[in-house]
N, C-alpha and C positions, 0 to 999 in steps of 0.2 A: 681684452682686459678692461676693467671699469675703467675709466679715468679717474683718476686721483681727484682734479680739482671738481671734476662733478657731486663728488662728496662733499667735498669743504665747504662748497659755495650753497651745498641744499643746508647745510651745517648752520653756517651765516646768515644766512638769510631766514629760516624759520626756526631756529634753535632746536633742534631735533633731527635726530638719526630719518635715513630714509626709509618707510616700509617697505619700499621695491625698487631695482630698478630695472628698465625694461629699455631695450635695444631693436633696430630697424636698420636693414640695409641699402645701399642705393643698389646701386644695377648698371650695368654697361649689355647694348644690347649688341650679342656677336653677329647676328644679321637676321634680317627680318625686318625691314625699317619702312614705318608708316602702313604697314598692313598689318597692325592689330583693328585698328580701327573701322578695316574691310574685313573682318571678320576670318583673317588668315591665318598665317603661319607666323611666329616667332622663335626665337633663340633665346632670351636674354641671362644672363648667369648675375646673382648677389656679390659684391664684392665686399673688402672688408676696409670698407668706410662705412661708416656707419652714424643714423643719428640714435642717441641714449638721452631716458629721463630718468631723472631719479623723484619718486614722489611718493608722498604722504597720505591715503586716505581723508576727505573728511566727512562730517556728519550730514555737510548742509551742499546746497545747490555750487558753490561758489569754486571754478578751478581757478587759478593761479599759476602764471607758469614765468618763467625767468627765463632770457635766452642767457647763455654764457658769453656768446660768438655777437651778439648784439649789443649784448649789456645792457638790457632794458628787459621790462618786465609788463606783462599785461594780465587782465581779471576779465570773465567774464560770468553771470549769471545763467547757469543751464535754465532755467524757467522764463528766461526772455532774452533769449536768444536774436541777436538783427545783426544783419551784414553791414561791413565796415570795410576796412581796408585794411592791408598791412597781412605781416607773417601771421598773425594770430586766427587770421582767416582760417588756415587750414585745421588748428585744433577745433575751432568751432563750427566749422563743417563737421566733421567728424562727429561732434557732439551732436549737432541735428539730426542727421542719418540715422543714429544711431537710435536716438529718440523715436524718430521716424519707423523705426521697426522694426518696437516694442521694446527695446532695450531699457531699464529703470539704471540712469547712471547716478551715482553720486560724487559733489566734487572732488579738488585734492587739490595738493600746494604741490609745485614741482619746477626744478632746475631742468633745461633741455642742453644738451650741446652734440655736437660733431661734426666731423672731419668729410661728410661730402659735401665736394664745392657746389655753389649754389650755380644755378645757369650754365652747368657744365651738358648737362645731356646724362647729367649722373641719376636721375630720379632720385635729388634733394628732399623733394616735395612728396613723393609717395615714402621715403624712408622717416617724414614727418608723420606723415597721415597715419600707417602702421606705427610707429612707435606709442601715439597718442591713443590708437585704436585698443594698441597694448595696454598703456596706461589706464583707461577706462572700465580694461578685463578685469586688472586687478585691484582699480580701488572699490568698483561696482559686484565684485564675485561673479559676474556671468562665464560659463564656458567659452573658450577660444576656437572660434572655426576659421582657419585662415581663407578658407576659399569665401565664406560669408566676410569676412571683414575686408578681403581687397574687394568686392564688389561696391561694400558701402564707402571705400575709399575713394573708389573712381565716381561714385555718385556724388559727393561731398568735395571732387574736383570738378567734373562737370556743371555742379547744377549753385552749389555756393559759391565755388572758388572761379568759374567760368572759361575754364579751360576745357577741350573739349579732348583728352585725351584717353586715346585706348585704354583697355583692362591689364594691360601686358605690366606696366611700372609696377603699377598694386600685388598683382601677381607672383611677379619675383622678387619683390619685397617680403612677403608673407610665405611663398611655401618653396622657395627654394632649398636646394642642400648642398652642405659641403663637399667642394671637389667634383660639382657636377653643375652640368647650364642644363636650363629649362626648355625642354620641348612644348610648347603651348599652342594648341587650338584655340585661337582667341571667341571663334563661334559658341561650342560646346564646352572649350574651359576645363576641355581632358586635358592632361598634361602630364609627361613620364620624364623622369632625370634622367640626362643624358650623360655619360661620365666623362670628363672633358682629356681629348689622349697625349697620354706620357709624355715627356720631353720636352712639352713648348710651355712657354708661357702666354701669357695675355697680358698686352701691353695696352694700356690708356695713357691717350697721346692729347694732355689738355690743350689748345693753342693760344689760352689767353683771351679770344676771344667771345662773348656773352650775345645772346638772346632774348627777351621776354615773350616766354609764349602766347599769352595774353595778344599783345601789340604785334605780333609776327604773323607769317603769310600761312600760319599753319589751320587756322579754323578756313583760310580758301583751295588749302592743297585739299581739304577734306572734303567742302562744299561739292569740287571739280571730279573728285573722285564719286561721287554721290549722282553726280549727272552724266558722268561714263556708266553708272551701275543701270540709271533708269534707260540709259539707250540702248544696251546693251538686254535690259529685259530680264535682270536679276536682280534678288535682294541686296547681294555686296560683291564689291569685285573678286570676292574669293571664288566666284562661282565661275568666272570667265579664265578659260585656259588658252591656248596657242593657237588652239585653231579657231577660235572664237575671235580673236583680237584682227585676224586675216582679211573678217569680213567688210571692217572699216575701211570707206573712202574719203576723199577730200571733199566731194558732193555728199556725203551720208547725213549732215547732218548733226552729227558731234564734231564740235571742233577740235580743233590740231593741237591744244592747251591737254583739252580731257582726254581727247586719247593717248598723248603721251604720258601723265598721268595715269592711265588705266594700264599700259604697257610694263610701267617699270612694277608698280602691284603685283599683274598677271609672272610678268620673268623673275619678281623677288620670290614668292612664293615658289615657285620652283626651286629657287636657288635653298631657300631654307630646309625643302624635304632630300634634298641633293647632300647640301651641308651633315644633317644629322646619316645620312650614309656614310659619307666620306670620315665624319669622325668615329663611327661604328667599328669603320674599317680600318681607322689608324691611317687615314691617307690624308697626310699633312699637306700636303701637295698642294692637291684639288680643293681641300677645304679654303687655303691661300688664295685659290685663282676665283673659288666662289666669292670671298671675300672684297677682291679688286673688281669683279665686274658688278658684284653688288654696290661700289662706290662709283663706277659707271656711269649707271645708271640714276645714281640719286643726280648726279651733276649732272645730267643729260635731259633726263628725263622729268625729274621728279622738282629739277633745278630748287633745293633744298642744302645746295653747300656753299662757301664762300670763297676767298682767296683764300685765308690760311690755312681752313680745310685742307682745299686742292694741294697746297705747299707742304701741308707736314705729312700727307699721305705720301704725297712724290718723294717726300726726304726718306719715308719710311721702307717702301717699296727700294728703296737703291741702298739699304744697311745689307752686310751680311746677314745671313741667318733669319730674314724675314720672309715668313712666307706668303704676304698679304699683309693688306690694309685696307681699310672704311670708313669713312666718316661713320658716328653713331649719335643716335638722340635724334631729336626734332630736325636739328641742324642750322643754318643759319649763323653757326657760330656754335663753340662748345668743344667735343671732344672727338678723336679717331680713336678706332680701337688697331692693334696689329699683334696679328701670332708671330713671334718670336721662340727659335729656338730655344732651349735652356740655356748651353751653354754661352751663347754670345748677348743675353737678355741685359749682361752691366755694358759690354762694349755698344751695343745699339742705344741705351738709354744714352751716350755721353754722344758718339758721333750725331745719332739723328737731334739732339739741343745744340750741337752746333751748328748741322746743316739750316734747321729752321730760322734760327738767329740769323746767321749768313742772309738767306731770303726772303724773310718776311720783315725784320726788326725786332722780333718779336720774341718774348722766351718765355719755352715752354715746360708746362709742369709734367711730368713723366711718372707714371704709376705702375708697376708692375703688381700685377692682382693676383689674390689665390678668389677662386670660388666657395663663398662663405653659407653659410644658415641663415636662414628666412627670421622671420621677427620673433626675438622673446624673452625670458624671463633672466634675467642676469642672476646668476649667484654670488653673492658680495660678503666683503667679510668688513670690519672697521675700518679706518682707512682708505677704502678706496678699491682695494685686489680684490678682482674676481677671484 
């Protein structure tokens, strides 16, 4: 449903009804972690947090946009376009790109707000990038192709915003669908909806604690992964399987950094084409245990988790009715994801806030998610109701 105050406040601030407004969702990825990047295997499914704009057409160069959630507002000129700092960044990435290739945009005035926490591992920043990408379809009348606009998303976080992350956020921001996670070849950028099975839920397990990607170890988990690929003798690590990783010695020449790094790549990717079985087949089971040694690994190998990771997964792995748990996102801080039976999905949210509490000090924001629709066009009535 629209949010009420994102009407009132486009209302307010520019005296006028909104000509659109257009929504984006974040994502939790169910496993598959830090191999988009290597050109592999993911999972991730949209959830229904979301970021929405509401915005007005204009005639001339100039967008306009208001956060709700910041309460501040910023302007930028589409015809002289320069990098800055700040949230605004990413509308104006988008704007370049877009510029970039061949797109004739014109500006708009517009209110942003939503409910994905930002530095959670929730792809904040890609459910911005697609909402604004949205925004731009509809105040410029270009055609909507989602698979062309999460690429110019991820170009417009790479190359303006300087974050260098995989196609996979963009992805499942744009063309996911309700009540199914996304099967993604991040190479080829095939990709089939997976239907997600009966009876469990997906629990997102905030822990409170935050990351910046930007300043984080994440542009050297990639570098590292980049120098297992060249010793290795492949374009990306998606190309190196089990028996290929066997060949590595302590004399070889790749170090014991990159190879464990190439390791956890090489066994995730497995675990993801394993995953999409195991859910084919309704086998809650195995998909669970895929789950835990996929978090494993990230702490072992890929060493991408923290303390309270470690602790809210432990809390979570010891609820009833839990079949599994993962740290999800970059990591360093942010979010676990855990399939949770139906039934016990309200008793796990209460025990595992207290377990965590108990162990860490810390308390945790608990999400029970359905799997939502990729980016698009809200239908709104006065008011505010979709």
């Amino acid at each position: 449903m629209v949010p009420a105050t994102l009407v009132r406040k486009f209302q307010s601030d520019f005296n006028a009804k909104p000509g659109f407004i257009v929504r984006a969702p974040g994502r939790v990825n169910l496993i598959g972690e830090h191999t988009d990047y290597n050109e592999g295997f993911v999972l991730p499914m949209a959830i229904d947090r979301e970021v929405w704009i509401a915005l007005k057409p204009r005639q001339d160069s100039t967008v306009r946009i208001a956060s709700l959630e910041l309460e501040t507002e910023s302007a930028f000129e589409l015809t002289s376009l320069t990098p800055g700092s700040g949230w605004i960044e990413y509308p104006k990435g988008i704007a370049n790109k877009l510029m970039n290739a061949g797109y004739i945009l014109k500006g708009f005035d517009a209110v942003m707000t939503g409910d994905v926490p930002r530095g959670a591992g929730l792809s904040s920043s890609a459910a911005v990038e697609l909402a604004v990408a949205r925004a731009f379809a509809c105040s410029s009348g270009f055609e909507w192709d989602a698979v062309t606009m999460a690429k110019l998303a991820q170009k417009a976080e790479n190359e303006w915003v300087g974050v260098n992350s995989g196609i996979m956020d963009q992805m499942a921001s744009a063309v996911c669908r309700e009540g199914h996670a996304l099967f993604l070849d991040c190479r080829s950028l095939e990709f089939q909806h997976a239907p997600l099975p009966k009876g469990v839920s997906v629990v997102i397990l905030d822990t409170s604690t935050r990351r910046g990607l930007v300043g984080s170890a994440y542009n050297e988990r990639r570098s590292q992964c980049e120098e297992a690929a060249r010793w290795f003798g492949v374009k990306a690590l998606r190309d190196v399987g089990m028996k290929e990783l066997g060949k590595w010695g302590v004399e070889s020449g790749l170090s014991e950094i990159a190879f464990r790094r190439a390791r956890h790549i090489v066994t995730e990717n497995a675990r993801v084409l394993e995953a999409i079985e195991a859910m084919n087949n309704g086998n809650l089971k195995r998909l669970g245990e895929l789950f835990n040694a996929s978090h494993v690994s990230l702490r072992d190998d890929f060493e991408v988790t923290n303390d309270a990771l470690n602790i809210i997964v432990a809390c979570a792995r010891e609820q009833e009715g839990c079949y599994g748990a993962r740290m999800t996102g970059a990591g360093f801080g942010g979010c676990a994801v855990a399939l949770v039976a139906d039934e016990n999905a309200e008793a796990f949210t209460r025990a595992l806030s207290a377990a965590y509490r108990q162990r860490s000090g810390l308390e945790a924001a608990v999400y029970v998610c359905k799997a939502s629709e990729g980016a698009g066009v809200a239908q709104f009535e006065e008011g505010g109701r979709s």
